[in-house]
N, C-alpha and C positions, 0 to 999 in steps of 0.2 A: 504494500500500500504506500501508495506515494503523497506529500504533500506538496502547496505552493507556497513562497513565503512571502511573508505577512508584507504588505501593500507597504506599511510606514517603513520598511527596511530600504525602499526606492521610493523614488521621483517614480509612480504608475501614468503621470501623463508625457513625463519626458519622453521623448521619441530618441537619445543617447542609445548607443549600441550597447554601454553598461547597459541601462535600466530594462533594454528590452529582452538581454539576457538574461538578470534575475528574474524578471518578470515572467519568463518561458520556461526556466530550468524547471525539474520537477526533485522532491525533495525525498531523497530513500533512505539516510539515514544522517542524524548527527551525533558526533562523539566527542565528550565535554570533559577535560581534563581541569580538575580543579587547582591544582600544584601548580601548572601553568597557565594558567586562565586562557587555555586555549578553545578553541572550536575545530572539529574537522566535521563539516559537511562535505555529503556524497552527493551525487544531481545524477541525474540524466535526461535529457532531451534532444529534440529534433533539431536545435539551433548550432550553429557550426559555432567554430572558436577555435582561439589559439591561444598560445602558452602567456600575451600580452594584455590579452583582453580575460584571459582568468583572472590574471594580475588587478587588472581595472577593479573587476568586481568584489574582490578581497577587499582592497581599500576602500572601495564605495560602504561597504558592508560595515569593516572596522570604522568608520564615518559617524555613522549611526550607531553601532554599538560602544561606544568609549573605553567603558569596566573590563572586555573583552580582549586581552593584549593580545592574541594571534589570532586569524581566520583563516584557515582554509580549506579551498572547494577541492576535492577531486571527482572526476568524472566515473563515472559506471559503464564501463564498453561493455559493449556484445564479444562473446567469445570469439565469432570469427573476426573481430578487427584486432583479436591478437596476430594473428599473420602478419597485418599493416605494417610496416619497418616506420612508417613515417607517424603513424598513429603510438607506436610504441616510442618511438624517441620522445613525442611531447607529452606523454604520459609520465614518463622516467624524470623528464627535464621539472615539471610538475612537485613530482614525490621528492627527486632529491634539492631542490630549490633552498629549503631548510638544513639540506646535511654541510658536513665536513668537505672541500673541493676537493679531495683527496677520494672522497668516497663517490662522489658526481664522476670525476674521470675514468672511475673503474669501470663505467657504465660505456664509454663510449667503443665502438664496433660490437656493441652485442647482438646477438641475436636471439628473441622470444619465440617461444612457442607452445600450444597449451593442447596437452591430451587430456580429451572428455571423459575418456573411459576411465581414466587411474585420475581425474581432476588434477592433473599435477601439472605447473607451469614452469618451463625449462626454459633457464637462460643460460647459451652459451657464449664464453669467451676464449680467445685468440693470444690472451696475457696470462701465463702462470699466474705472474704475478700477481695480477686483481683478482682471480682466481683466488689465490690464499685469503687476498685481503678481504676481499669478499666475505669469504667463510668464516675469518675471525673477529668479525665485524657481526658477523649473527647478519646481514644484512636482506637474508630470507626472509625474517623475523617480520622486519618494516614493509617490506614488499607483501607478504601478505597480509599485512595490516590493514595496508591504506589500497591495493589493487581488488578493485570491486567489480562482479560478471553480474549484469541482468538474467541473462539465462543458462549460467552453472553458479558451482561451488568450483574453489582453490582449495584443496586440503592440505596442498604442498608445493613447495617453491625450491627448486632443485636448481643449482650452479653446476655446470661442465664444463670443463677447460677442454679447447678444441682444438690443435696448434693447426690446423688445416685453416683455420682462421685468420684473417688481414689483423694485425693488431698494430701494426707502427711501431714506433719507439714508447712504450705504453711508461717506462720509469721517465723520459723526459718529458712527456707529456703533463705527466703528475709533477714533478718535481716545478716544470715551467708554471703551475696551478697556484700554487703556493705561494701566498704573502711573501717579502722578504724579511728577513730574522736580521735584527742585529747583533753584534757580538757584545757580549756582557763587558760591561765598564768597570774599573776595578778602580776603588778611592786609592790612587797613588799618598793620601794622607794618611790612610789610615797604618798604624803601629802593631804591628804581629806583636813586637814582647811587651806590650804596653800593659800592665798588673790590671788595669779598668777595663780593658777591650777582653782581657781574660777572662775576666767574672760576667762579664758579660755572655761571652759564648758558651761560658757552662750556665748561664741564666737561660739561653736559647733551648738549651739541649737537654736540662736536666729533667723536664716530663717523661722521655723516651730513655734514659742512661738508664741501663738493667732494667730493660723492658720484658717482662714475664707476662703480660697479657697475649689475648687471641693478636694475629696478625691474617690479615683477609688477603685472596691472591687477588689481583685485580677484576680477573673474570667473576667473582662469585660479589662486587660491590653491588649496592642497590640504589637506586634512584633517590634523592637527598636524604642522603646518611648518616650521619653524625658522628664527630668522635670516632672516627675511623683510624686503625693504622695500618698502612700498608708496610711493605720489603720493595725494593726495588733497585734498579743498577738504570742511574742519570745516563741519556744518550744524548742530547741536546740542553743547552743552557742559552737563555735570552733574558735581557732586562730592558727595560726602558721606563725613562719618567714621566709620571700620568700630571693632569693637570692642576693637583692639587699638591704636586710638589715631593708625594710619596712615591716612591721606586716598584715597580712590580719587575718580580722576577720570575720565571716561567722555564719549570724543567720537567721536559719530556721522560717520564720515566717506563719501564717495563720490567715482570718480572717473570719471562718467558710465557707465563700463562695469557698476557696478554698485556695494554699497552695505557696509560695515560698523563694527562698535562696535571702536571701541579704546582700552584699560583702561589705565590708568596706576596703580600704588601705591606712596605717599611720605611721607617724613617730612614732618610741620606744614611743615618752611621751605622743604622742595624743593618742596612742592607749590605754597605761594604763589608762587614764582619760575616755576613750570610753571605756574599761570592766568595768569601775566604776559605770558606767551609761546604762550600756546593762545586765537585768535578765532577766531567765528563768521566764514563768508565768507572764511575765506583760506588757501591753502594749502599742503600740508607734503610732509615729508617723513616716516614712521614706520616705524620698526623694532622687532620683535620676533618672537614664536613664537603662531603661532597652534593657537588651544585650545577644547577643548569645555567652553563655559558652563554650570554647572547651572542657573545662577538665569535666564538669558535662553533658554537651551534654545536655543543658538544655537552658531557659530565664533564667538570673536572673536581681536582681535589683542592679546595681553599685549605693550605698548610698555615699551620700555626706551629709547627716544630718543626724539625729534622736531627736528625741523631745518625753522624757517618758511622759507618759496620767496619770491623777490619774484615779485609779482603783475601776469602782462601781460596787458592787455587784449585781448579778442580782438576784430580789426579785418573789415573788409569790405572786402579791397582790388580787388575788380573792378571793371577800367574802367568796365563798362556793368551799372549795380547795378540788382538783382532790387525786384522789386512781390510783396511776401508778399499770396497771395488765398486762402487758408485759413490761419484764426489761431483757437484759443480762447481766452479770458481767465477768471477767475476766476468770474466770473458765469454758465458754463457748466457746467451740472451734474457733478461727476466726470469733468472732462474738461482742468483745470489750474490749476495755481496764482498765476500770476504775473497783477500786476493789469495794465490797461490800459493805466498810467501807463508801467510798468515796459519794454512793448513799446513802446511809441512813444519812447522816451526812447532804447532801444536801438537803432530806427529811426535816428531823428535822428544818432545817435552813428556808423552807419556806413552813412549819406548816403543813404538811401534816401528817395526822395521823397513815399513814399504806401504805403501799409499797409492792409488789412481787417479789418476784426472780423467775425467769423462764428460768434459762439456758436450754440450746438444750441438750436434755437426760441423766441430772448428773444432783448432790445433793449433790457437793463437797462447794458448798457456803455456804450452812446450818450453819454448827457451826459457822462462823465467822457474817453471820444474824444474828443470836440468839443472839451472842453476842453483837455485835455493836446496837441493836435494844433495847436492856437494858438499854445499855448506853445513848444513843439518848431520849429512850423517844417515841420512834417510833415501832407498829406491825408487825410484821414479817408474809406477807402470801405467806407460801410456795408455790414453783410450779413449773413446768418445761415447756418447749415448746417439745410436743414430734414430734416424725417420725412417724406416723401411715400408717398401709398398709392394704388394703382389701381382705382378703387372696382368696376368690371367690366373685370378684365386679358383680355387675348386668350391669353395664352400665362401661365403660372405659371413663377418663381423663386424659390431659395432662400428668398428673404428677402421677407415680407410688405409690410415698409416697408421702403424703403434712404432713404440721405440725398444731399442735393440742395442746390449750392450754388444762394443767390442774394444779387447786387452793386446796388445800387443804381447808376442812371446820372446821375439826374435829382431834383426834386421830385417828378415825378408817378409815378416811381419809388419813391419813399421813402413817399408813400401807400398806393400798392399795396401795399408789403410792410409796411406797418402793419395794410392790410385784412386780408391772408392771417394774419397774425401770430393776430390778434383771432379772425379764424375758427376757427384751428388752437388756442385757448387754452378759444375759447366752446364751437364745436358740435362738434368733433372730435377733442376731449380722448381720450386711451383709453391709460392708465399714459405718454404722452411725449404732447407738440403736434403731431397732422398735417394734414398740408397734402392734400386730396383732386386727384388730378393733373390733373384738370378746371382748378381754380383758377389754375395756371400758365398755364394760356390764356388766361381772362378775366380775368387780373389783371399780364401780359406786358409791354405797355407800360413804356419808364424801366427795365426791368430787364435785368438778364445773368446767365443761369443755365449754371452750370460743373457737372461730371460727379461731383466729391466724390471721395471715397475708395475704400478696395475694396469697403467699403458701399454704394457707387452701382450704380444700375440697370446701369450700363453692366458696371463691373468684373465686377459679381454675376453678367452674363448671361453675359459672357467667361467665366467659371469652371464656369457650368451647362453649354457647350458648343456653344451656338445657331451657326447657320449667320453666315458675315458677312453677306450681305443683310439679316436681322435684326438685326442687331451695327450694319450701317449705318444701319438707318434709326434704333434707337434713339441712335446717335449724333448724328444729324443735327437732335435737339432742341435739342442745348445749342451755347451761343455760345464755350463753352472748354472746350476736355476734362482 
């Protein structure tokens, strides 16, 4: 049952393109958050619109409503205008309008689609990357929140990472999103051994000093919290002076379980004593109330303490230490950060004898392996993760291309997989480097090809449902599963 709204919320004689859209929308649901004195109305109707002229009407609305800090409309599509790529982008640009730009850019080369039968709406994307961020963003969560069908139900909102997928440069895209940070200003006045700056910092620190109570992982905070403490390792540091002459300082923390900002504001002298005691790399302890951001459009944590941890290294204490044979490094498209050096040093550091590089279809890591692996003390086995394609399959799976490890054994190994490289870059380019699954055969020799991820032929067919005799035999290609 639908209603219309109420005449005094518009100008009903105005002939405005606003007014004659409120005036036509038809009203399915509203959802009224009291915390933030928000509104999310649903509509649908026969009147056409765009992402500017939804805009209009929120503000017409907020006009009239005052007490009401947020409005906003989302639309109720027909399932078949889930197909529409153009209906789905103003739909997205819509819902994430309010998010993080971080999380708007995850969004762009996706593609939607909605099966009737299992109700489930499938977005896929072309970026690992936003792939993950996606997922640990819960960002299924929102999308079925606010994405409304006239005639079905969503009972599920499912992410697929697609590498068959156009994604661009998906990390500078995001990264060029992003405000710029300034670098934390440090009072060149203030006095490290000064006795009053002393008592001072154990004045900051002494609620959290032998801290025995709960400590919450980030993923499990709740919506305005109180009196929260978290653990976490600072990756980013910002400050800047607000208009009232107090310093706000801003550190991006995380504690693998997942990721957020936490806000400091203080006078000129406490805040130089708080950059004294706030680095990049190392981590803490923080206390405060977590709160909804308007200017991040995000939670963060309003800190009122910090308490530095000493920093223990994390060891490898097993007898009989692991051979890492899938690794990405930096050099791998959206696929990690951390350079080459950085693994093999951590190698070395917890006695691991030999390690693999496996980027996704490059062998741009190589020289600086080679190098750092001298240094270390640690083997260097080459290898890549490739894109492999069946150019005449016997049987059809999910996945067009899955990936495919392969190790170098030998020299006449490390040619081969230079040959296939070269092939996969020259003749068989098609948006990623694939490797035609022929080549594996006439190019075999010196190498050792392992089964990959849930990406791989194997896991893929496991999940399509095939018999084990075919499960076997496509096993029975690879020398490690």
């Amino acid at each position: 049952m639908t209603k219309k709204l109420p005449p005094e919320l518009f100008d009903a004689n105005d002939q405005c393109q606003t007014s004659r859209f409120l005036k036509d929308i038809n009203i399915v649901k509203v959802v009224v958050s009291q915390a933030q004195k928000a509104w999310d109305i649903y509509f649908h109707g026969e009147i056409q619109f765009d992402y500017s002229s939804l805009k209009a009407a929120e503000s017409m609305l907020s006009e009239k409503l005052p007490k009401i800090s947020t409005i906003n409309l989302y639309p109720v599509l027909k399932s078949s205008s889930i197909e529409d790529q153009e209906v789905v982008s103003g739909l997205l640009k819509i819902i994430m309008a309010d998010q993080a730009p971080i999380l708007q850019k995850c969004f762009d080369k996706t593609i939607m689609s909605y099966q009737a039968s299992e109700q489930t709406l499938t977005i896929k994307t072309g970026s690992s990357w936003s792939y993950q961020y996606l997922q640990k963003k819960k960002a299924c969560e929102l999308l079925k929140e606010k994405i409304k069908l006239e005639d079905a139900e969503i009972s599920e909102v499912l992410f697929l990472f697609d590498p068959s997928l156009e994604c661009g440069d998906a990390i500078t895209d995001i990264e060029n999103s992003l405000p710029a940070i300034k670098a934390p200003v440090i009072n060149p006045d203030a006095k490290k051994d000064d006795k009053k700056s002393d008592n001072k910092r154990k004045a900051k620190s002494v609620n959290l000093k032998n801290y025995k109570g709960i400590i919450k992982n980030l993923i499990d905070l709740q919506e305005e919290e109180n009196n929260v403490v978290i653990k976490g390792t600072i990756f980013e540091i910002a400050q800047r002076e607000l208009r009232t002459g107090k310093i706000l300082i801003t550190c991006s923390v995380s504690d693998v379980t997942s990721s957020i900002v936490c806000k400091f504001i203080k006078k000129k002298e406490e805040a130089s004593l708080l950059s004294e005691l706030l680095q990049t790399d190392e981590e803490y302890l923080f206390k405060g109330n977590i709160q909804y951001d308007q200017f991040l459009k995000e939670y963060v944590l309003l800190s009122s303490a910090a308490e530095k941890l000493k920093k223990t290294e994390r060891l490898d204490l097993s007898d009989v230490k692991r051979t890492e044979l899938h690794l990405h490094t930096n050099m791998s498209k959206n696929d990690a950060m951390n350079s080459v050096d950085e693994y093999i040093k951590k190698a070395a550091l917890w006695g691991h004898k030999a390690i693999a590089i496996t980027d996704h279809g490059v062998a741009q890591a190589y020289p600086d392996a080679f190098f750092s692996g001298e240094k270390h003390g640690v083997k260097i086995i080459y290898g890549i993760e490739a894109y492999v394609f069946k150019e005449d399959p016997i049987r059809e799976n999910s996945r067009n291309i899955f990936h495919f490890i392969i190790l170098v054994k030998n020299s006449t190994g490390l040619k081969n997989l230079y040959k296939m490289i070269s092939e996969s870059q020259l003749n068989y380019y098609k948006k990623v480097p694939r490797i035609p699954f022929r080549l594996l055969n006439e190019y075999r020799e010196g190498l050792i090809y392992g089964s990959a991820c849930e990406a791989g032929d194997l896991i893929t067919s496991i999940l399509d449902g095939w018999d084990d005799p075919e499960l076997l035999e496509v096993a029975s290609f690879y020398d490690f599963l």
